[in-house]
C-alpha positions in Angstrom: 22.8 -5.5 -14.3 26.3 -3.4 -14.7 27.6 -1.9 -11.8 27.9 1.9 -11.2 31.3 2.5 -12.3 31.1 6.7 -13.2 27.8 7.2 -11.0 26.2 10.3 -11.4 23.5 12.5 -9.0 22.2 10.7 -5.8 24.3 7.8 -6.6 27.6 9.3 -7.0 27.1 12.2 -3.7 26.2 9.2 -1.5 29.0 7.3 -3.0 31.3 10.6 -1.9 30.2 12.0 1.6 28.0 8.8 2.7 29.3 6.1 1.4 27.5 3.7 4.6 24.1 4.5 3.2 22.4 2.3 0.2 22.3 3.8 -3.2 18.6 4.8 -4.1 16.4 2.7 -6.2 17.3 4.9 -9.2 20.9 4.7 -9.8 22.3 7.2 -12.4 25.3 6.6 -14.4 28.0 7.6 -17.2 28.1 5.8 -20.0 27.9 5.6 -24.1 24.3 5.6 -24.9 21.3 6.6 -22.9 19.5 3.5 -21.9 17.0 2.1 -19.1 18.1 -1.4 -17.1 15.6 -2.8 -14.7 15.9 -4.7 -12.0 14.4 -6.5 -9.3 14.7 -3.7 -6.5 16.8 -1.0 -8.6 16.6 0.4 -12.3 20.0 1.8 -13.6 19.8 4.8 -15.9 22.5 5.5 -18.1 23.4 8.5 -19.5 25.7 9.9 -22.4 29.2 11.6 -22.2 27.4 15.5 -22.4 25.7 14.9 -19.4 29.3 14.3 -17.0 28.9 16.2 -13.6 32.4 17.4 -12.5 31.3 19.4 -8.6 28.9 18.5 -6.2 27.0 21.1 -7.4 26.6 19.5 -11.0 25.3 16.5 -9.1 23.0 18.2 -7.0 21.7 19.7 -10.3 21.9 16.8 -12.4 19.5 14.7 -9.1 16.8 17.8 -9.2 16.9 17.5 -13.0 16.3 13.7 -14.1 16.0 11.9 -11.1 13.3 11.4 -8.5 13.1 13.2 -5.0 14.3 10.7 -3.1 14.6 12.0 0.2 15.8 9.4 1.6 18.9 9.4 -0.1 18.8 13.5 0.1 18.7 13.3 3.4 21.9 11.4 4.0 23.7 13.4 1.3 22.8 17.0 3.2 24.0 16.1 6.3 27.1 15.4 4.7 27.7 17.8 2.4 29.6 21.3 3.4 26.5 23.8 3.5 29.2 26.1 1.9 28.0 24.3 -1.3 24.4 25.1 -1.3 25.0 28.2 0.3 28.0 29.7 -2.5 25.3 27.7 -5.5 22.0 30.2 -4.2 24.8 33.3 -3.8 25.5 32.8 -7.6 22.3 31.9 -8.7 19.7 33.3 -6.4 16.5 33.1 -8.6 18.1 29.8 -10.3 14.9 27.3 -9.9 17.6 24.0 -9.4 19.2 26.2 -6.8 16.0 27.5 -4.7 14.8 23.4 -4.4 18.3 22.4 -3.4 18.4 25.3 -0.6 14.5 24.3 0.7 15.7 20.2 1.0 18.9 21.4 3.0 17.2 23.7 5.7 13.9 21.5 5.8 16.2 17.8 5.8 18.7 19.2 8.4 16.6 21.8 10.2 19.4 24.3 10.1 19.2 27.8 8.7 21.8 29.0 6.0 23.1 32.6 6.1 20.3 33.4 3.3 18.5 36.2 3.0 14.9 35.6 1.7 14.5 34.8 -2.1 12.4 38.0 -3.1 12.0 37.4 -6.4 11.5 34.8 -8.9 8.5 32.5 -9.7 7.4 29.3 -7.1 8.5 26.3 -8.6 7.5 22.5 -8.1 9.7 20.4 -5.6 9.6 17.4 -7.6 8.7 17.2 -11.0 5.2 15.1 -11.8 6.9 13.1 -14.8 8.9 11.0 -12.5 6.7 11.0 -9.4 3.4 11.0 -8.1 3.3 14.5 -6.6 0.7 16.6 -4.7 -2.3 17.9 -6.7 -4.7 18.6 -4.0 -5.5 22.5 -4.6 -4.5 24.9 -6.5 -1.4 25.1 -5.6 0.9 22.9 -3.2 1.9 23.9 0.3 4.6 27.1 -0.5 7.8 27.8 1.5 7.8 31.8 0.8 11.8 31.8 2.2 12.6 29.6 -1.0 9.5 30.3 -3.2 9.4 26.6 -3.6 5.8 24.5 -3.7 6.7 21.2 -1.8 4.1 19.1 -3.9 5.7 15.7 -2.5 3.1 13.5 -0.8 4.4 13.7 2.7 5.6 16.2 4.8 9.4 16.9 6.3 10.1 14.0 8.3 7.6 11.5 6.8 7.6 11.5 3.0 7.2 8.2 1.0 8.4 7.7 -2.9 6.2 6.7 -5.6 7.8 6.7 -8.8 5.9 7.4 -12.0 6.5 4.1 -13.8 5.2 2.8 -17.2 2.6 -0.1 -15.1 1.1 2.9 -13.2 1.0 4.8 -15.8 -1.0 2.2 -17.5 -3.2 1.6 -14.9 -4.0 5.4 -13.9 -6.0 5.3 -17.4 -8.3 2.5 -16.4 -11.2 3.9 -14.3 -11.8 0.7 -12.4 -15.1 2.3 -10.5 -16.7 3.0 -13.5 -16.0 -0.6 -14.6 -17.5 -1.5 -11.8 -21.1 0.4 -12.1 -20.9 -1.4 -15.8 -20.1 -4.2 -14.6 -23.7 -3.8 -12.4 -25.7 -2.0 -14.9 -27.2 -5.1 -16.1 -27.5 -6.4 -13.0 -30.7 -6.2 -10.4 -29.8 -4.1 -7.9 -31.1 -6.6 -5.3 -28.3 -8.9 -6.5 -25.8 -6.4 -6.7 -26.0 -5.3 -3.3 -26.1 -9.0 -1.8 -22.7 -9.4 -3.8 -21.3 -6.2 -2.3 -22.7 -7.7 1.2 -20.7 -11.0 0.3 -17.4 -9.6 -0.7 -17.7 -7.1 2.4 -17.4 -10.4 4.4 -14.8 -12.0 2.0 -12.9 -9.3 3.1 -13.1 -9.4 6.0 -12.5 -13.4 6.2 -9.2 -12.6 4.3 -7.5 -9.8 6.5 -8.0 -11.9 9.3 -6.7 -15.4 7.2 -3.7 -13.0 5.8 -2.9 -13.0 9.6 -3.7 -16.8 10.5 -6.9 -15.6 12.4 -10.3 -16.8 12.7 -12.3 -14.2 14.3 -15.9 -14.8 16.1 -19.2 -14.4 14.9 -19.3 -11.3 16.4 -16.0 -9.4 15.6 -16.5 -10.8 12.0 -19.7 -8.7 11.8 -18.3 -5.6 13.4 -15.4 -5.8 10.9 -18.1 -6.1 8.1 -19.9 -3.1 9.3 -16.7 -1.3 9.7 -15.4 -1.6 6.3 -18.9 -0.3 5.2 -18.5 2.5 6.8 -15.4 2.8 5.0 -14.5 6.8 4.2 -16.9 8.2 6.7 -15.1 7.9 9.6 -11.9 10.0 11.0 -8.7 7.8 11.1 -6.3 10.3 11.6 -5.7 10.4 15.0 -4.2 8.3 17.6 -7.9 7.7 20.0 -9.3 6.5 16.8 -6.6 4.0 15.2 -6.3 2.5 18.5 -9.9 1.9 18.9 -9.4 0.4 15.5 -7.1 -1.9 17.2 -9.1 -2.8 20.1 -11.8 -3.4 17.4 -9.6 -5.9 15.5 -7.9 -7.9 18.0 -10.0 -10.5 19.3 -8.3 -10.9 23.0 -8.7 -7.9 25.0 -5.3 -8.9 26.6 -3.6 -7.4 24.0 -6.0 -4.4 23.4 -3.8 -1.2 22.8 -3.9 1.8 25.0 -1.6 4.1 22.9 1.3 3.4 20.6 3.2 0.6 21.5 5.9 0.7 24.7 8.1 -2.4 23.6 10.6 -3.1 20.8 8.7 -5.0 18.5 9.8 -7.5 14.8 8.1 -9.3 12.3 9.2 -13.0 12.1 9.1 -16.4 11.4 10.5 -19.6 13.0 13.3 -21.6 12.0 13.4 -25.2 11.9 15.8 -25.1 15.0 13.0 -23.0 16.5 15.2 -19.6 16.5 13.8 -16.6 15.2 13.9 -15.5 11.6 13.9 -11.7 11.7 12.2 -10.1 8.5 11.5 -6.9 9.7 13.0 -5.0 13.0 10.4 -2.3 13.5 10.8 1.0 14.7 12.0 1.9 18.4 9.0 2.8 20.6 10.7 5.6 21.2 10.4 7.0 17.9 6.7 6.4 17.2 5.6 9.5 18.6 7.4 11.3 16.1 6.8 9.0 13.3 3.1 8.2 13.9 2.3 12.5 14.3 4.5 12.8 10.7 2.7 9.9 9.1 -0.6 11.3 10.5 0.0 14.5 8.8 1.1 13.3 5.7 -2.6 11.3 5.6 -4.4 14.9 6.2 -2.5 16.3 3.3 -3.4 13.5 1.4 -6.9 13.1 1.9 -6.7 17.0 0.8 -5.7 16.0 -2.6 -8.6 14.1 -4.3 -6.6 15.1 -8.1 -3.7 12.9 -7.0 -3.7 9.2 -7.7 -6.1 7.4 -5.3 -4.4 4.5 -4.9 -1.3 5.5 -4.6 -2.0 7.7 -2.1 -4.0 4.9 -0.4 -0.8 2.6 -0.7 1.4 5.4 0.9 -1.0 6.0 3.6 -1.4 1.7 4.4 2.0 1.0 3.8 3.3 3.4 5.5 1.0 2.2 8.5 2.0 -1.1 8.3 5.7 -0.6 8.2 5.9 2.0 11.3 3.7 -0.8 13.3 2.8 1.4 15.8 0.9 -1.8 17.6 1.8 -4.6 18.9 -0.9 -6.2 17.2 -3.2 -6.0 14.9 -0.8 -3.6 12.3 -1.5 -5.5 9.5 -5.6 -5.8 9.8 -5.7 -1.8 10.2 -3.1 -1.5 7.3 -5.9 -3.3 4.7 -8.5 -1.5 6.6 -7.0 1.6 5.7 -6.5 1.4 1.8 -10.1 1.2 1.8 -10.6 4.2 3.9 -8.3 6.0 1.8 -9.9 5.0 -1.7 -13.6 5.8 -0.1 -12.4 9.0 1.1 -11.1 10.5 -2.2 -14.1 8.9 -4.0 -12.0 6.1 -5.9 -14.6 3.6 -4.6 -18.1 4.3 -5.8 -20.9 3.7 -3.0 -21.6 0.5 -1.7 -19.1 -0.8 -3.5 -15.6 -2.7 -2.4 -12.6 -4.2 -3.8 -12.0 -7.0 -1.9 -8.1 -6.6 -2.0 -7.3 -8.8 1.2 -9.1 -12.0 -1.1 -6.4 -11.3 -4.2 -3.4 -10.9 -1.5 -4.6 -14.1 0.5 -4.2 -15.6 -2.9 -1.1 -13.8 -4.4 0.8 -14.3 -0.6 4.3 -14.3 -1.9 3.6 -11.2 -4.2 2.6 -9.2 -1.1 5.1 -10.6 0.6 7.6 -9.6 -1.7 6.3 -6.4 -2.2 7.1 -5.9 1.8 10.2 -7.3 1.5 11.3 -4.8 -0.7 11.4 -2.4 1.7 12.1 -4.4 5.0 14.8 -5.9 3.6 17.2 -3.2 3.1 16.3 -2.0 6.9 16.9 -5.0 8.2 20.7 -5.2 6.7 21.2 -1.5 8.3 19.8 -2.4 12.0 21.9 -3.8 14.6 19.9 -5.8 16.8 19.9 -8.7 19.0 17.5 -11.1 20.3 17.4 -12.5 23.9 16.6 -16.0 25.1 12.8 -14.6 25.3 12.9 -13.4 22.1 12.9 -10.1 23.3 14.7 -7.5 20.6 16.9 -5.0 21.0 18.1 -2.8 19.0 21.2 -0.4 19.1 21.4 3.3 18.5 18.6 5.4 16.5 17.4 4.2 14.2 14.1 6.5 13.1 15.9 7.9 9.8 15.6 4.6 8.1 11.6 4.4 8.3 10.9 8.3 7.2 11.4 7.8 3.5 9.6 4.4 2.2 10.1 4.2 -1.3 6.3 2.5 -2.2 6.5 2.4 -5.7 5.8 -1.6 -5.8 3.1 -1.2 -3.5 1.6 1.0 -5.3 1.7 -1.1 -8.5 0.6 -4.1 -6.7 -2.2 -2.2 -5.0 -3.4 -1.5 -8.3 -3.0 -5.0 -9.8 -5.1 -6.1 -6.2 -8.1 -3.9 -7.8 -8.0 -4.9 -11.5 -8.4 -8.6 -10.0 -11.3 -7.8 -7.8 -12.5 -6.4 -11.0 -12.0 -9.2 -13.5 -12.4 -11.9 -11.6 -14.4 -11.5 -7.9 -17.0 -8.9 -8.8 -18.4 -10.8 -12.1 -17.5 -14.4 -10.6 -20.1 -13.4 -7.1 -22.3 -12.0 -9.5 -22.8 -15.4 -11.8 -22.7 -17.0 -8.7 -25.8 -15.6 -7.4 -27.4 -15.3 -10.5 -26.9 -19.2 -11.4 -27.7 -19.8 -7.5 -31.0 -18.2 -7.7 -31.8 -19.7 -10.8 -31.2 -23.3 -9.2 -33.0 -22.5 -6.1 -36.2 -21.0 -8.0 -36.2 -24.3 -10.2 -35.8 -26.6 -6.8 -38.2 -24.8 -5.2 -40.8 -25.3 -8.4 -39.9 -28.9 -8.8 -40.9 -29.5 -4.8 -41.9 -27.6 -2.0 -39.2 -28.2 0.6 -37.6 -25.6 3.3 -35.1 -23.2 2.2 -32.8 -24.0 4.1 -33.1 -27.3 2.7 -32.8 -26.4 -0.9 -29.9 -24.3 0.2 -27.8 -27.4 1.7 -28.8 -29.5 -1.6 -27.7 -26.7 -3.7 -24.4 -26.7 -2.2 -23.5 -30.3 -1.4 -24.6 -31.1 -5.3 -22.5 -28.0 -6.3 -19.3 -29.6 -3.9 -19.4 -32.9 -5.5 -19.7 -32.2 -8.9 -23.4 -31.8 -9.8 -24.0 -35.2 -8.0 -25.5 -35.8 -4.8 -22.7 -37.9 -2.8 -23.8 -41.4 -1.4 -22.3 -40.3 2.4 -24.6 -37.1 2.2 -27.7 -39.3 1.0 -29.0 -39.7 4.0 -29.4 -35.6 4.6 -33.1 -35.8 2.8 -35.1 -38.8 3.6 -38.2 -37.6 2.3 -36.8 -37.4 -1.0 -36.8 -40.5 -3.8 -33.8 -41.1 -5.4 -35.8 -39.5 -9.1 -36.5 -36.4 -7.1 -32.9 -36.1 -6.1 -31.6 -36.8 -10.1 -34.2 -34.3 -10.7 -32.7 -31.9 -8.9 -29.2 -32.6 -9.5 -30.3 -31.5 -13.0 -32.3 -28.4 -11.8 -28.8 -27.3 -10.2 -26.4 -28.2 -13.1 -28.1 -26.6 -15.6 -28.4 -23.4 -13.8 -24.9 -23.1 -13.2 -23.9 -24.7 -16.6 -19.5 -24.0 -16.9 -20.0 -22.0 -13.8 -17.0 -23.5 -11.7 -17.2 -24.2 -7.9 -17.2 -20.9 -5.7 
């Protein structure tokens, strides 16, 4: 991809009063032709010669016009820039719609007041425009700063706002209703059967979260973690007493049960073959969850306020967001996949007794989601200065709370999405034959001889585990049977799975 040589908005003001601070993932430039380049963790736009900024205040206008609300990247820029700027820009232009937004982002980014006097006049007008993000559409109109006569319909609030850019692959997928595929997926089926599915992939679930992890929990935390996720949308997860019950919930060793937001510097990691420590992800200080965790919790009530908005992208800015502030020191990542369910229950994405099993695609697309975290973690990990001890015991210089508050969750988003269209096409319909064909075989068994159950059910899967045969080793399971009772059988099972393969 070409560099930025003539950058333009975001690009070009960090480039000029923040230079130390990343580009945003949208990068606008000056060029011939107008054209779109994308790449792995940035997309270049290029724009033609009519559209050259020559002032900061061009740039500022040229950001609010065709590029995303980035506010991580705004909020480096306004700290920066001279507030003469904005202020002389809404002094020449005080009903200008470009000028009132740049105005709101400076006082609410920076907290300080310009010598302003109250826009009087003028219509409200959007923050961010819904064409290149996923904005707020909760009521009938978005929260309203009266001072600017701005609506701030981003998804967050202030100091905890995440970025979801309005891309072709979420546009694509915001047309496919995947509930509704669902409920035709079970139309057909007997509702006895589809709730035994739904009962099943409640547990796959949960198996997964805790696999994702490299956990095997016990009998018992397995079924409280089953009920939980059935009671997915009903209970309140926005407050701190709750998510740490959550926690104590999911972690298995009370040990490391959770009292409040974490007290220690935290990472996530991996070790070397020299047996150092690999640091992916330095996570925020402790001292900053407070603040963090109250924004992020407030940007989840707004959310869950705004059942027009995209479901899962809401869900993905809400578990995401969770997952990177890590306000644990265990357990994050269970809660995290906990929580897009919560999310998609909540807004009424997820029709009754019904799940997506999303923790079953991402324990078998690992390096997607692992990638998908990356894309964020990475570039906070080149910006933190920190240093590990001989106990492995982080940390971490100055502040660094400004580099969590403005996640840009796009991919997440997109992959959230791609997580449910799999559970659609694939798990759903594949549990469903499952049980169908299972039943079928265990009806037939259970005609041909009158054995136990739990008998039929061991020969149904040890044929079905050594394809369609009985193996010699596991001969010896059914003595009472002759060897033309077992071929019998073996047929009974075959034939009611047919191409069916293994589960």
């Amino acid at each position: 991809m070409a560099g930025i040589a003539q950058p333009l908005g975001l690009t070009a003001l960090l480039r000029e009063f923040s230079p130390n601070v990343a580009p945003p993932t949208v990068q606008s430039r000056l060029g011939t032709t107008r054209r779109t380049e994308v790449g792995v963790h940035s997309i270049v736009e290029t724009y033609p010669a009519p559209f050259d900024c020559q002032t900061p205040r061009d740039h500022l206008r040229f950001a609010l016009s065709h590029e995303p609300v980035d506010l991580r990247a705004w909020h480096a820029v306004l700290h920066a820039l001279p507030p003469s700027i904005v202020t002389a820009w809404v002094d020449s232009q005080p009903t200008g719609g470009y000028a009132r937004r740049c105005w709101y982002l400076y006082e609410r980014l920076t907290r300080q007041t310009l010598p302003l006097p109250d826009a009087g006049i003028g219509v409200y007008v959007a923050l961010a425009k819904a064409e290149r993000q996923i904005v707020w559409e909760g009521a009938r109109s978005a929260p309203r700063s009266t001072r600017h006569r701005v609506c701030n319909n981003l998804l967050g609030v202030g100091s905890y706002c995440p970025l979801v850019r309005r891309t072709p692959k979420l546009q694509e997928f915001q047309k496919q209703d995947f509930g509704r595929r669902v409920r035709d997926i079970a139309a057909p089926v007997d509702p006895a059967i589809f709730r035994r599915v739904a009962n099943y992939l409640y547990l796959a679930e949960t198996k997964s979260s805790y696999a994702i992890e490299g956990e095997k929990p016990s009998a018992s935390r397995e079924e409280r973690f089953v009920e939980l996720l059935a009671r997915a949308g009903q209970a309140n997860v926005i407050d701190q007493e709750t998510l740490t019950e959550l926690q104590r919930l999911i972690v298995q060793d009370e040990r490391f049960w959770a009292n409040g937001w974490r007290a220690k510097q935290v990472y996530v990691g991996r070790q070397r073959h020299d047996y150092s420590e690999d640091v992916r992800y330095p996570c925020p200080q402790p001292q900053a969850l407070t603040n963090l965790m109250k924004a992020w919790l407030s940007m989840v009530e707004k959310i869950l306020s705004a059942p027009k908005t995209d479901a899962v992208a809401l869900a993905a800015c809400a578990s995401f967001g969770f997952v990177y502030i890590h306000p644990f020191e265990d357990g994050n990542g269970r809660i995290h996949r906990f929580l897009i369910h919560h999310i998609l229950a909540k807004l009424g994405y997820t029709p009754p007794g019904v799940i997506f099993p999303v923790s079953a695609v991402i324990a078998r697309r690992l390096r997607d989601y692992e990638a998908v975290l990356e894309s964020v973690s990475k570039g906070i990990r080149e910006q933190v200065n920190f240093h590990l001890d001989d106990r492995n015991e982080m940390t971490v210089a100055g502040d660094t709370t400004d580099l969590y508050r403005y996640p840009d969750l796009t991919a997440h988003a997109e992959f959230l999405y791609e997580c449910i269209a799999e559970t659609v096409e694939r798990d759903w319909p594949q549990e469903i034959r499952f049980i169908e064909s299972f039943d079928r075989a265990f009806r037939g068994a259970q005609e041909r001889i009158d054995m136990p159950d739990k008998d039929i059910r061991l020969l149904i899967r040890l044929v079905r585990q050594h394809d369609g045969k009985l193996s010699a080793a596991k001969r010896d399971r059914f003595p009472k049977l002759t060897d033309a009772e077992i071929a019998s059988l073996e047929t009974i099972v075959s034939e009611a799975f047919g191409e069916e393969p293994v589960s």
